[in-house]
C-alpha positions as CSV (number, residue, x, y, z in Angstrom):
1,X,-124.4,42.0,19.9
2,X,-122.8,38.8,21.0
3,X,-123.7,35.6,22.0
4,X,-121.2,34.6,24.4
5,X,-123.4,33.6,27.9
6,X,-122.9,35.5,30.7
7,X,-119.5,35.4,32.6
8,X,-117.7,33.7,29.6
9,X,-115.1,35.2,28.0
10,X,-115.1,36.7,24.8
11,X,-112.2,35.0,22.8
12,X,-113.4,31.5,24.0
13,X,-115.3,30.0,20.9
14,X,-115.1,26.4,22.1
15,X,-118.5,25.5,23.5
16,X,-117.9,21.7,24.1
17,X,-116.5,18.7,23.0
18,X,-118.6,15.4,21.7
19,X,-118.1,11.9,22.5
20,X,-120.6,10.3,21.7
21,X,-121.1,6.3,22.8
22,X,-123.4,3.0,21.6
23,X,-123.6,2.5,25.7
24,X,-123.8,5.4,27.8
25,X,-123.7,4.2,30.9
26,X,-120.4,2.2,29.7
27,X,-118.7,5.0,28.7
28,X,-119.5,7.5,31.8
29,X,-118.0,4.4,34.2
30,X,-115.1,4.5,32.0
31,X,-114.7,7.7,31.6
32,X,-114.9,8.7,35.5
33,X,-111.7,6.3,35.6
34,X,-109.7,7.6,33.4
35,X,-110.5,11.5,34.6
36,X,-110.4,10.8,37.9
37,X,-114.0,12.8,38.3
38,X,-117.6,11.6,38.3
39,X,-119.7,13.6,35.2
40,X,-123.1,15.3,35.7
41,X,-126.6,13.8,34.4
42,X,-127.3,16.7,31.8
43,X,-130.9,15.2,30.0
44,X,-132.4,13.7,27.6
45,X,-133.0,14.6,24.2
46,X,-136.6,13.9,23.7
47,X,-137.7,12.5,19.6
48,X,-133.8,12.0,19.3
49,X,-133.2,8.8,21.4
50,X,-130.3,10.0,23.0
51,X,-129.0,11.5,26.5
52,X,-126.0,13.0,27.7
53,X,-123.7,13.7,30.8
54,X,-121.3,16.6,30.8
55,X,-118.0,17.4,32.5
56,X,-116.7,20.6,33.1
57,X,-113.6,21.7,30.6
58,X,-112.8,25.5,32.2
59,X,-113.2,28.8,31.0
60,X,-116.8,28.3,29.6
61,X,-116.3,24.9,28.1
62,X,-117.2,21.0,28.6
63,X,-117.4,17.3,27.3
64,X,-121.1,16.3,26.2
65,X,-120.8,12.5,26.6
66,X,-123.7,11.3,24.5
67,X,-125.3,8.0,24.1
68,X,-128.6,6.1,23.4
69,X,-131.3,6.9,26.0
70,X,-132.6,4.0,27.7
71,X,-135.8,5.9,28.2
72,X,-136.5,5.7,24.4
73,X,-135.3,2.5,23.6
74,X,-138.4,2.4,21.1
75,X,-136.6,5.8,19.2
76,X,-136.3,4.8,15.6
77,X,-134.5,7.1,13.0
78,X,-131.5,8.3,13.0
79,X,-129.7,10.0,15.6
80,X,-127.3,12.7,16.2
81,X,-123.9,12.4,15.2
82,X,-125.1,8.7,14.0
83,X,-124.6,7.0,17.3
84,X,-127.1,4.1,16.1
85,X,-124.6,3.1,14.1
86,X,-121.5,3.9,16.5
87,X,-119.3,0.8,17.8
88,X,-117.9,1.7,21.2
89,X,-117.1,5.4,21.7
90,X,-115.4,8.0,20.9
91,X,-114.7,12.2,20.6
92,X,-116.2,12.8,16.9
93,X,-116.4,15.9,16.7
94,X,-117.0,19.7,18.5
95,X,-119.3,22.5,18.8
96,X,-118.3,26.5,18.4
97,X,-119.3,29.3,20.3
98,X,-118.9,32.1,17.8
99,X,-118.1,35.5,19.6
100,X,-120.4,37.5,17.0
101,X,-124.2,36.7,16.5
102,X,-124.9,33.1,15.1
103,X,-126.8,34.6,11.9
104,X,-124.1,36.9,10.8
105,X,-121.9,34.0,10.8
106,X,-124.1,31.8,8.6
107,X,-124.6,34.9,6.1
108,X,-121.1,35.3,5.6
109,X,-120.2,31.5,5.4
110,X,-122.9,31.3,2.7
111,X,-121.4,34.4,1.2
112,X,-118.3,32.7,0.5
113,X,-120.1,29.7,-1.0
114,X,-119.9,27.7,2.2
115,X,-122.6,25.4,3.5
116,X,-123.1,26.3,7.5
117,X,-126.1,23.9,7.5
118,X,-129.6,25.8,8.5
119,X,-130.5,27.1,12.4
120,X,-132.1,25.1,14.3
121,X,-134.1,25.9,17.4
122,X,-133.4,23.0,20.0
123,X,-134.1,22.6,24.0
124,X,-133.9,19.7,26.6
125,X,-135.0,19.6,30.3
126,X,-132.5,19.5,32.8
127,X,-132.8,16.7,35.7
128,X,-134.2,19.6,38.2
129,X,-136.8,20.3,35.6
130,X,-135.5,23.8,34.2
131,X,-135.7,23.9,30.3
132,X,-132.4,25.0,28.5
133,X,-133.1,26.6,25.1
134,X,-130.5,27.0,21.8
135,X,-130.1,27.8,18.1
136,X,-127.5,25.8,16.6
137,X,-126.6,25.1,12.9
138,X,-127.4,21.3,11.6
139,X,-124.2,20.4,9.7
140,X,-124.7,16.6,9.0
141,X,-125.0,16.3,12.9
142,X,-125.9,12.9,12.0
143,X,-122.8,12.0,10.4
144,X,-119.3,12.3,12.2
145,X,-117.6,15.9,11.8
146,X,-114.7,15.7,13.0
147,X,-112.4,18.8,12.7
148,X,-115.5,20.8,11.2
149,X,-117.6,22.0,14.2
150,X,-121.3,22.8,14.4
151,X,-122.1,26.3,15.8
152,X,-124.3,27.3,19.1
153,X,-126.2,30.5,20.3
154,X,-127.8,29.9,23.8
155,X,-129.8,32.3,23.7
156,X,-130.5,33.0,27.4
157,X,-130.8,30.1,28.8
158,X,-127.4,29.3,31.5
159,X,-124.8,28.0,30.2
160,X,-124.7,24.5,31.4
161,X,-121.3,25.0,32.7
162,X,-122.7,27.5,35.2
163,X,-123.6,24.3,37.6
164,X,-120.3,21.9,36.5
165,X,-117.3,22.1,38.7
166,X,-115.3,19.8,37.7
167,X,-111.6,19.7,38.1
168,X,-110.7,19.0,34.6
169,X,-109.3,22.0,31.9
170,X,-108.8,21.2,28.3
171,X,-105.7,22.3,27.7
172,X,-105.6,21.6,23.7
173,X,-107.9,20.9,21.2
174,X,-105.5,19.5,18.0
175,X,-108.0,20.0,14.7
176,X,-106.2,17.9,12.2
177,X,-107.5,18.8,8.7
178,X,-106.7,18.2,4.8
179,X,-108.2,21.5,4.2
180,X,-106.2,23.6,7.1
181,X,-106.8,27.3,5.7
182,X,-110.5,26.7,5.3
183,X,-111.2,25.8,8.6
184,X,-108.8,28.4,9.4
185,X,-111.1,31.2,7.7
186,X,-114.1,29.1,9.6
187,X,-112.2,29.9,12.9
188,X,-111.6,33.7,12.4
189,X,-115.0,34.4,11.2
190,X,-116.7,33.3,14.0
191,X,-114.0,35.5,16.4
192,X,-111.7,33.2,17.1
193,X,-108.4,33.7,16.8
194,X,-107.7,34.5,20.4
195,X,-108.5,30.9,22.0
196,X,-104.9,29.8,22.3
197,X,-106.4,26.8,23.1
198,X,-107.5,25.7,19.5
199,X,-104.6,24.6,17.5
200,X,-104.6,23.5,13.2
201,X,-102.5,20.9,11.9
202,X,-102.5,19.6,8.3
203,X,-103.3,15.8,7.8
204,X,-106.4,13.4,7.4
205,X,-109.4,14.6,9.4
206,X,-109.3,13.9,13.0
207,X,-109.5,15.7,16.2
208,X,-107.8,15.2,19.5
209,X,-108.7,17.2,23.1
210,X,-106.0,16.9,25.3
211,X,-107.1,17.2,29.1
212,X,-105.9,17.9,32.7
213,X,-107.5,15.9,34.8
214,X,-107.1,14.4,38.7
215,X,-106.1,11.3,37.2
216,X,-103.5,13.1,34.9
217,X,-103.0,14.0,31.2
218,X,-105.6,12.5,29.2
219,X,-106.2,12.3,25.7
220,X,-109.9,12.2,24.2
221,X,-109.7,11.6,20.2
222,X,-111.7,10.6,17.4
């Protein structure tokens, strides 16, 4: 069984990309600058303090842009990806769609003594009301993960590219890592050695996305 969405294809295990912001609003005026295309409202993230706007990537992926959500200014506790501690913005980290079912990738992470983080059941409403529904794993998603992604089953809720257009493709996503045949073993458990699109380099942690946009080549990194 997989759990790739419908009309994705199968060798595509990059869900999305997260920048994540101390002002959102800030950022999305920035950002529709320098990509030369406005993002979407996606929702809020209701006991997290936080909301997000997305922008279409291509072939099943996009850019969660996620800040504080003025809506729950009273939110205390932590939030993902520690954004209440976050000065200014930036991409800190991605999220994998794994091309085989969510659990069987945990199990055989945790086989190999790895530590996937437990599955979480999450949702948020969209701004026309519909509810989206996933599983993803909880990783320190309140610290910054940089080359390490979290992993995603959406169950069946759309994909929340199914109503992005965009004109933006990312053409690159550079994983820079000081542990590159680890998160090389990550990759091809979860089916992934057939998104060109997902390059490893050895260094200190970071991760750069590398965009086509209206406005030009573009550079996201964190």
């Amino acid at each position: 069984m997989s759990t790739a969405p419908h009309g994705l294809r199968q060798g595509d295990i990059v869900d999305h990309l997260v920048y994540a912001t101390d002002d959102l609003a800030r950022t999305v005026a920035s950002l529709t600058e320098q990509l030369g295309v406005a993002p979407t409202p996606g929702g809020q993230h209701l006991g997290r303090g936080t909301r997000n706007e997305l922008v279409a990537l291509g072939r099943g992926a996009y850019l969660e842009i996620i800040g504080p959500d003025p809506d729950q200014r009273h939110h205390q506790g932590p939030m993902p990806f520690a954004i209440e501690q976050l000065e200014g913005e930036r991409l800190v980290t991605w999220c994998a769609r794994p091309t085989v079912p969510l659990d069987h990738v945990v199990r055989v992470i945790e086989a190999a003594d790895g530590d996937p983080g437990e599955i979480a059941d999450m949702w948020r409403a969209r701004p026309d009301g519909e509810i989206l529904r996933w599983r993803l794993t909880l990783t320190r998603l309140d610290h910054h993960l940089g080359p390490m992604p979290f992993l995603i089953d959406w169950l069946d809720s759309d994909h929340p590219t199914a109503s992005l257009h965009q004109p933006v493709e990312l053409r690159r996503l550079v994983l820079h890592s000081d542990d590159h045949r680890h998160l090389a073993r990550l990759l091809a458990i979860m089916g992934g050695d057939e998104d060109t699109r997902v390059e490893l380099e050895e260094g200190d942690p970071a991760i750069a996305a590398h965009l086509h946009t209206p406005s030009g080549e573009v550079v996201l990194r964190g």
